[in-house]
C-alpha positions as CSV (number, residue, x, y, z in Angstrom):
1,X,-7.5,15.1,12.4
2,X,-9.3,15.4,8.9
3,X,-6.7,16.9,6.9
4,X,-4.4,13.6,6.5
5,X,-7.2,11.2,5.4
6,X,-8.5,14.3,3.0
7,X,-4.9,14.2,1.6
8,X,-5.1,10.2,1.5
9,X,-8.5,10.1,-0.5
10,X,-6.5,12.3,-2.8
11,X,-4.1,10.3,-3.7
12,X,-6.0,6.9,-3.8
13,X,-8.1,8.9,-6.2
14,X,-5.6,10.2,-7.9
15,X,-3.9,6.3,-8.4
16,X,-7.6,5.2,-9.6
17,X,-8.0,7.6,-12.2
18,X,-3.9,6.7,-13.7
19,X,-5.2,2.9,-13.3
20,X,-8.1,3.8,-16.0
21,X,-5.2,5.8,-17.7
22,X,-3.4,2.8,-18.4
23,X,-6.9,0.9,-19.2
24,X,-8.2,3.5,-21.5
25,X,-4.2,3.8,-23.7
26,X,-4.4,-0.1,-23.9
27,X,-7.5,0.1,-25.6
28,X,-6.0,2.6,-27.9
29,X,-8.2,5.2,-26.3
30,X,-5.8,8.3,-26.1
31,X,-8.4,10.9,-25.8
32,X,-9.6,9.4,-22.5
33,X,-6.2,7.8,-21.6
34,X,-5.3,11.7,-21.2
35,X,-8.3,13.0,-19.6
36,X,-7.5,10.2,-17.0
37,X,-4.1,10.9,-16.5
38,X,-4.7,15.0,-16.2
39,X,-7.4,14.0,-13.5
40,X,-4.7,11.5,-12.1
41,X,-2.1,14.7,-12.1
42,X,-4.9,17.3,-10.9
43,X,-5.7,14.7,-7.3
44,X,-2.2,14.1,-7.2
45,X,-1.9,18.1,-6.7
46,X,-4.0,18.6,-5.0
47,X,-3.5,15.4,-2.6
48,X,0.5,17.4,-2.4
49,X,-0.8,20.6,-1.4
50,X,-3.3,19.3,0.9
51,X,-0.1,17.1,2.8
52,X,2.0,20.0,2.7
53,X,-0.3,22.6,4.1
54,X,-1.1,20.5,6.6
55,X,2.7,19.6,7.3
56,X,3.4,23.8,7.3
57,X,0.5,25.0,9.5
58,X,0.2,21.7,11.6
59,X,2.8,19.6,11.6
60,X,4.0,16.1,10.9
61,X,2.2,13.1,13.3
62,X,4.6,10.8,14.7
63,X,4.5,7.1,15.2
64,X,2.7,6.6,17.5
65,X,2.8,2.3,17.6
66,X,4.9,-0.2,19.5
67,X,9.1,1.7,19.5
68,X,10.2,-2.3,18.7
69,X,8.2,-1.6,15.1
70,X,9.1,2.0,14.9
71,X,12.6,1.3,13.1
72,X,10.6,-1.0,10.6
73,X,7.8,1.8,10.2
74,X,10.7,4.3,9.4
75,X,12.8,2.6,6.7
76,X,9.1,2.1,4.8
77,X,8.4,5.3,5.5
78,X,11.6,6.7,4.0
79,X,10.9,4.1,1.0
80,X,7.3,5.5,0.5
81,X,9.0,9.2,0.7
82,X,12.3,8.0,-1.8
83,X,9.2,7.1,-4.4
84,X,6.7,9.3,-3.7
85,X,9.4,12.0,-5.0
86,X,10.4,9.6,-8.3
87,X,7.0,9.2,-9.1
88,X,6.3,13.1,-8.8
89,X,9.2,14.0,-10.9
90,X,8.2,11.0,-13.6
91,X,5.4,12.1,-13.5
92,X,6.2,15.5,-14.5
93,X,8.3,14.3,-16.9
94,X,5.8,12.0,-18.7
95,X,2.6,14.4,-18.5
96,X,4.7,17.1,-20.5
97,X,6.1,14.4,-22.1
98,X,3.0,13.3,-23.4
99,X,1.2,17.3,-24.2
100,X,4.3,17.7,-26.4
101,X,3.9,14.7,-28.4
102,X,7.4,13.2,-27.4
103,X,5.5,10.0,-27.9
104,X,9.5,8.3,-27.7
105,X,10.2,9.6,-24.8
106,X,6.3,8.9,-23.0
107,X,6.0,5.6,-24.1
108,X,9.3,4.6,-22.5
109,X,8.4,6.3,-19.2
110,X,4.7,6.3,-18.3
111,X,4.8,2.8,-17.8
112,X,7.0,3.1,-15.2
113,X,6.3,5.5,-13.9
114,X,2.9,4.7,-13.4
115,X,4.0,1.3,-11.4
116,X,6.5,3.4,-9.2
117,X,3.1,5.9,-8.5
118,X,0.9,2.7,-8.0
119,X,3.3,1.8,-5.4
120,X,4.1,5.0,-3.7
121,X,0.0,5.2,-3.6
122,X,-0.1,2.5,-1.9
123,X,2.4,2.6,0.4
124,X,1.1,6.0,1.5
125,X,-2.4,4.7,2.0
126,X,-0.4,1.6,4.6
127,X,1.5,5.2,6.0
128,X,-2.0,6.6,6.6
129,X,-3.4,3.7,8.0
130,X,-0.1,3.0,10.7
131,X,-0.2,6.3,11.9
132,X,-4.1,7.0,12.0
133,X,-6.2,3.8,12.5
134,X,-3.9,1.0,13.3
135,X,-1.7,2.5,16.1
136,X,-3.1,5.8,17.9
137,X,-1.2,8.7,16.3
138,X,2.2,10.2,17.7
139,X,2.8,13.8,18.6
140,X,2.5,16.4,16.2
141,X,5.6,17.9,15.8
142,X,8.1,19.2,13.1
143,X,8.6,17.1,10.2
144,X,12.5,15.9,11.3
145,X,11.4,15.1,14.4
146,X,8.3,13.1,12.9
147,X,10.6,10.8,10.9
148,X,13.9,10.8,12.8
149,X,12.8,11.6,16.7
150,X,15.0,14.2,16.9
């Protein structure tokens, strides 16, 4: 299926353009530093839509590697999901943060919250890659079922 490495391009995108972000504000560049993390928000979006169209219309893929890895697979998938939605609302949080020069307020929370979005990046490029390319994908099936098996 094309959809779910579409949606994981997005987001790898998106996690290179806040990595210039942070390369751009520590060269005091703040014009760029928020034309990179707009672009960062704008493949982030569209990475979310992408996943949740697909999730809607399609459905969720299930594990499809060894069951004595699945439990393992699930609690890291349950950590990239736990930070995926902490970097989203951060993120939120920092962007406007940021465009209404609470400059207090974004300079505390950017930085982390660009290290929790670095990490639920990644983790959902290693998500990707255990349900598509390493092991053959699972069912397709509702999104509970996907996660839980039931």
């Amino acid at each position: 299926m094309i959809l779910p490495l579409i949606s994981t391009i997005f987001i790898a995108i998106s996690a290179i353009f806040v990595a210039l972000g942070w390369v751009a504000v520590a060269k005091r560049n703040i014009d760029l530093h928020q034309k990179m993390m707009f672009l960062g928000a704008v493949f982030a979006s569209v990475f979310f839509i992408t996943y949740v169209s697909k999730t809607v219309f399609v459905g969720s893929t299930a594990f499809g590697g060894p069951e004595e890895i699945k439990l393992y697979y699930t609690i890291f998938l349950i950590f990239h999901i736990i930070l995926a939605t902490i970097a989203a609302v951060l993120g939120i949080i920092a962007l406007i943060s940021g465009y209404k020069n609470n400059l207090k307020l974004h300079r505390k929370l950017g930085p982390i919250t660009s290290v929790i979005w670095f990490f639920s990046a990644s983790s959902g490029i290693l998500v990707y890659l255990l349900l598509y390319v390493i092991y053959p994908p699972g069912e397709v099936t509702n999104v509970f079922r996907a996660i839980w098996g039931f």
